[in-house]
C-alpha positions as CSV (number, residue, x, y, z in Angstrom):
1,X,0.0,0.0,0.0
2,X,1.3,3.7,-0.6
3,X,0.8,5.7,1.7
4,X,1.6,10.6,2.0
5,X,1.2,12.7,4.6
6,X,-1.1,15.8,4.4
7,X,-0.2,18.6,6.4
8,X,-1.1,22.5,7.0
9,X,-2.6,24.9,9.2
10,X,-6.0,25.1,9.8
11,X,-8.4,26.4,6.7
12,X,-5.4,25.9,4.7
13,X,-7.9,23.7,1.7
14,X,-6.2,20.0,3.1
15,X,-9.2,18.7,2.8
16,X,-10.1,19.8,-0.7
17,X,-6.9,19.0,-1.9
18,X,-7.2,15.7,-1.0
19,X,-10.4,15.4,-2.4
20,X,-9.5,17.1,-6.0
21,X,-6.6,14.7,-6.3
22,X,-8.5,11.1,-4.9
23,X,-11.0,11.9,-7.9
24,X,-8.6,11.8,-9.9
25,X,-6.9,8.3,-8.6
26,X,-10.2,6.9,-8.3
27,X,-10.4,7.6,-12.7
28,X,-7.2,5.3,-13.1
29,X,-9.4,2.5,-10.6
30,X,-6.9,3.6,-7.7
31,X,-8.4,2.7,-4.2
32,X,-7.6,5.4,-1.8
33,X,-8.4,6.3,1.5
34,X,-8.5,8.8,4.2
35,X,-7.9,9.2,8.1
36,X,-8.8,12.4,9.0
37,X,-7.3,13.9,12.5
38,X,-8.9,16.8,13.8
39,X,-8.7,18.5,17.5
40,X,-12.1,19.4,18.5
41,X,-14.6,18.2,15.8
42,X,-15.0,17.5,12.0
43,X,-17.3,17.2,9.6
44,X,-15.1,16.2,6.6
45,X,-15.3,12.6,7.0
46,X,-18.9,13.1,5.7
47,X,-17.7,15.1,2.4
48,X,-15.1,12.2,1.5
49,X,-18.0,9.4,2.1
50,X,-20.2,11.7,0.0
51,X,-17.4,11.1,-2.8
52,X,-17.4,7.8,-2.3
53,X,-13.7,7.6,-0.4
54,X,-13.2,5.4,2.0
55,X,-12.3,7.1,5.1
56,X,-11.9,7.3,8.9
57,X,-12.0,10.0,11.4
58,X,-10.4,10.9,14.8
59,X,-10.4,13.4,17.3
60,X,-7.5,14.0,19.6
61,X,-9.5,16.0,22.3
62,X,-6.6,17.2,25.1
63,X,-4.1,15.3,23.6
64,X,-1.5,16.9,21.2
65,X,-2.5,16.0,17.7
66,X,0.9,15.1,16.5
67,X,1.4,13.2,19.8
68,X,-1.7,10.9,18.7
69,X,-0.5,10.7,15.1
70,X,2.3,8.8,16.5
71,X,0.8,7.2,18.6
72,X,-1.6,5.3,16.4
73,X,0.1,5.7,13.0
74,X,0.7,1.5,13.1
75,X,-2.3,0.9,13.5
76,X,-3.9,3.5,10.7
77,X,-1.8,1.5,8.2
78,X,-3.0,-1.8,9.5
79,X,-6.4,-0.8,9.2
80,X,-5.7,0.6,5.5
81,X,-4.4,-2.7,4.5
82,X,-7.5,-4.8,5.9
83,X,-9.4,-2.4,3.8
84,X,-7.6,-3.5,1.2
85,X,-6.5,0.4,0.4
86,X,-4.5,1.3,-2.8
87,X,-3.2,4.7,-0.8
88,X,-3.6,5.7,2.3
89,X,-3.5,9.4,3.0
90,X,-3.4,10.8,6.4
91,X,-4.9,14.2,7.0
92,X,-3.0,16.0,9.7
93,X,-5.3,18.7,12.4
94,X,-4.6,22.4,11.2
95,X,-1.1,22.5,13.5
96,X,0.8,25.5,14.9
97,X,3.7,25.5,12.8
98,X,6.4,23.8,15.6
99,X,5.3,20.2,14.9
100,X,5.2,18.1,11.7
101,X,3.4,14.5,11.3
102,X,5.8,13.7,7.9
103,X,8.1,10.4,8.4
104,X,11.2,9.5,6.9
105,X,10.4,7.7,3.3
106,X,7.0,8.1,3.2
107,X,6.1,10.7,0.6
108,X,5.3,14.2,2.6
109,X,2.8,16.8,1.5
110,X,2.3,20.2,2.5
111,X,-0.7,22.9,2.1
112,X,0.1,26.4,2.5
113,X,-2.7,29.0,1.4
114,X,-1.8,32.6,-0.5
115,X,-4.0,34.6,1.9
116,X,-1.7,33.2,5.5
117,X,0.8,36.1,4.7
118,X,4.1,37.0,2.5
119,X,6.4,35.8,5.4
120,X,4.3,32.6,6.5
121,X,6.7,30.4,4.8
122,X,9.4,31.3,7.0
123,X,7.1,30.7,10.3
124,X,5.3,27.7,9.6
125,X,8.5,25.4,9.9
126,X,9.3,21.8,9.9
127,X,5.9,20.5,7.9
128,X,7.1,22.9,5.3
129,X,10.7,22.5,5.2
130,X,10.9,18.7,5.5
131,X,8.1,18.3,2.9
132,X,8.6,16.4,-0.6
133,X,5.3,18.1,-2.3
134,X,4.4,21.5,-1.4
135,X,0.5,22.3,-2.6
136,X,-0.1,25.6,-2.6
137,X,-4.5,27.1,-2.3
138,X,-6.2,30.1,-2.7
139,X,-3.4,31.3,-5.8
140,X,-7.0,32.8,-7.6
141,X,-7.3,35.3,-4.5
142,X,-4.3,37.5,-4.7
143,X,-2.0,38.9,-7.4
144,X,0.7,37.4,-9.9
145,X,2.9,39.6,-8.5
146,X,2.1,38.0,-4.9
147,X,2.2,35.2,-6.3
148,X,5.5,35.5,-7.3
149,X,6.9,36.8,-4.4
150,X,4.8,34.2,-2.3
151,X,6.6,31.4,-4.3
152,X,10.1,32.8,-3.7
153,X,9.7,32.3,-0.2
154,X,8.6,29.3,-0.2
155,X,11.6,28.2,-2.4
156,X,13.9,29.9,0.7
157,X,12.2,27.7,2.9
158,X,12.3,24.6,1.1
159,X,14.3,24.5,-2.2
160,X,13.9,20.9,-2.8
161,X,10.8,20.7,-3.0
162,X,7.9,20.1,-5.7
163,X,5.6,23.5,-5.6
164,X,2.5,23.5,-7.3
165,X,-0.8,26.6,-7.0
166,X,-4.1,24.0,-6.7
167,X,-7.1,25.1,-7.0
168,X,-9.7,23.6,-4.1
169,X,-12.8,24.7,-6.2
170,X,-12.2,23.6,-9.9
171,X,-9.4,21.1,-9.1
172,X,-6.8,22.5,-11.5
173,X,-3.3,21.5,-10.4
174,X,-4.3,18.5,-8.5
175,X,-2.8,16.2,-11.7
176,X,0.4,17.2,-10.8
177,X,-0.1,15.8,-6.8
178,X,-1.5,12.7,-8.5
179,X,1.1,12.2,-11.0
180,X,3.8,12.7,-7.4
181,X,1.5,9.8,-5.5
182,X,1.5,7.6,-8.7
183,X,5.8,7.8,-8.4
184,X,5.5,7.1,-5.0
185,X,6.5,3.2,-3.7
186,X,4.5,0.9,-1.6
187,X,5.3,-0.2,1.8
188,X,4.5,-3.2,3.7
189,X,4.5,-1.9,7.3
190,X,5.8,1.7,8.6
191,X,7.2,0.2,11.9
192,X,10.5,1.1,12.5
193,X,10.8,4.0,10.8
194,X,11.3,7.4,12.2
195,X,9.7,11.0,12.1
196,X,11.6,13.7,9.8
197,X,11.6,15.8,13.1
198,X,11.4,16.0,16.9
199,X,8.1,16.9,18.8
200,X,8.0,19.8,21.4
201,X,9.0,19.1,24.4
202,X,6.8,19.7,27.0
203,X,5.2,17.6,29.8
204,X,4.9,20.2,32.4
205,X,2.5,20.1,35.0
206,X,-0.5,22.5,32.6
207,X,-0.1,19.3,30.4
208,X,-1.5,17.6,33.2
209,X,-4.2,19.2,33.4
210,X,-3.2,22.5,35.9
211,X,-5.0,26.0,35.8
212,X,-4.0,27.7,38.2
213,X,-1.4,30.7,36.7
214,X,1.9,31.0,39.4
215,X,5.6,32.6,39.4
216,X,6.4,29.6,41.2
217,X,5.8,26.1,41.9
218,X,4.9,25.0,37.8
219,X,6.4,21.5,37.6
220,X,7.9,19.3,34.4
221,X,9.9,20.8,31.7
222,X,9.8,24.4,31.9
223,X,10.9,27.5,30.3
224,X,10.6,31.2,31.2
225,X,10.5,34.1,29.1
226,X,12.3,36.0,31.9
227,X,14.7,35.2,34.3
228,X,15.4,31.6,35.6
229,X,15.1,28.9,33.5
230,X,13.7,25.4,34.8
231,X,13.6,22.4,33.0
């Protein structure tokens, strides 16, 4: 089974990405499917069933999305593989820029919009940099000339990169994602391998579940933007 990652930050078009490009598999009698991770709620597992893609969905609640990812990648891929899945794409929560769900040889995708700013490039970090395919929405909204300089910094970014303006609406662009998943390799089991980068470290005690705001007395791995540093 081949299997990408799909990431971005939230209202980024993932989802109509994904959905513009599995038309187009499903043509050439490609069987994909999707598991959809969201934080809170989601309703897009019922616009990829309405498309006639097979699909899952998840909700990490309180738990870092990237955290769960990890946690029950394994058993995504098991589950794509007793569904008998051609691809399985995995539909990361809109994230905050610090963390990225992409692993090491397994083709990585990431959605950036136009309208998310000139410098967002630079901020969004490792889901951009360490990304194979970079999908970029919402091209139709600003000017060529933004385009342009949009496109340059994403190069700085990433310059290795595949970059290609999709349109979430009409689907024009998406061939060129497809044609990336068709190169792509299968793989019999993603055990073993590692991500393309480290998650944040945390664990302090307001990951545990504290409310209270102190100077003093927070517990875990800690670090102040004044003065001294625990950790």
């Amino acid at each position: 089974m081949k299997m990408i990652t799909v990431a971005g930050a939230h209202a980024c078009g993932k989802t109509s990405v994904i959905l513009k490009t599995a038309e187009l598999l499903l043509k050439e009698n490609c069987r994909p499917g999707v598991m959809k991770l969201d934080c809170i709620s989601s309703e897009d597992d019922r616009i990829y069933s309405a498309a006639g893609i097979t699909n899952v969905k998840y909700i990490s609640g309180n738990i870092c999305p990237d955290h769960y990812f990890a946690d029950s990648i394994s058993d995504i891929f098991q589950w794509g593989l007793k569904e008998k899945l051609d691809l399985l794409i995995t539909e990361s929560a809109g994230l905050c820029g610090r963390c990225s769900p992409h692993i090491r040889d397994i083709p990585a995708v990431c959605v950036i919009d136009c309208l998310s700013g000139i410098t967002a490039p630079q901020k969004i970090g490792p889901m951009l940099r360490y990304a194979d395919f970079i999908a970029v929405t919402k091209g139709d909204l600003v000017s060529p000339a933004e385009r342009e300089v949009f496109l340059h910094n994403i190069r700085l970014a990433n310059r290795k990169a595949r970059v290609s303006f999709i349109n979430g609406l009409t689907g024009q662009g998406a061939y060129r994602l497809a044609s990336f998943i068709r190169e792509s390799a299968e793989e019999e089991t993603i055990d073993g391998k590692f991500l393309r980068f480290t998650m944040p470290s945390a664990v302090c005690s307001f990951c545990a579940g504290q409310m209270q705001l102190q100077q003093k007395g927070n517990g875990g791995r800690i670090k102040r933007m004044w003065g001294e540093e625990n950790g």
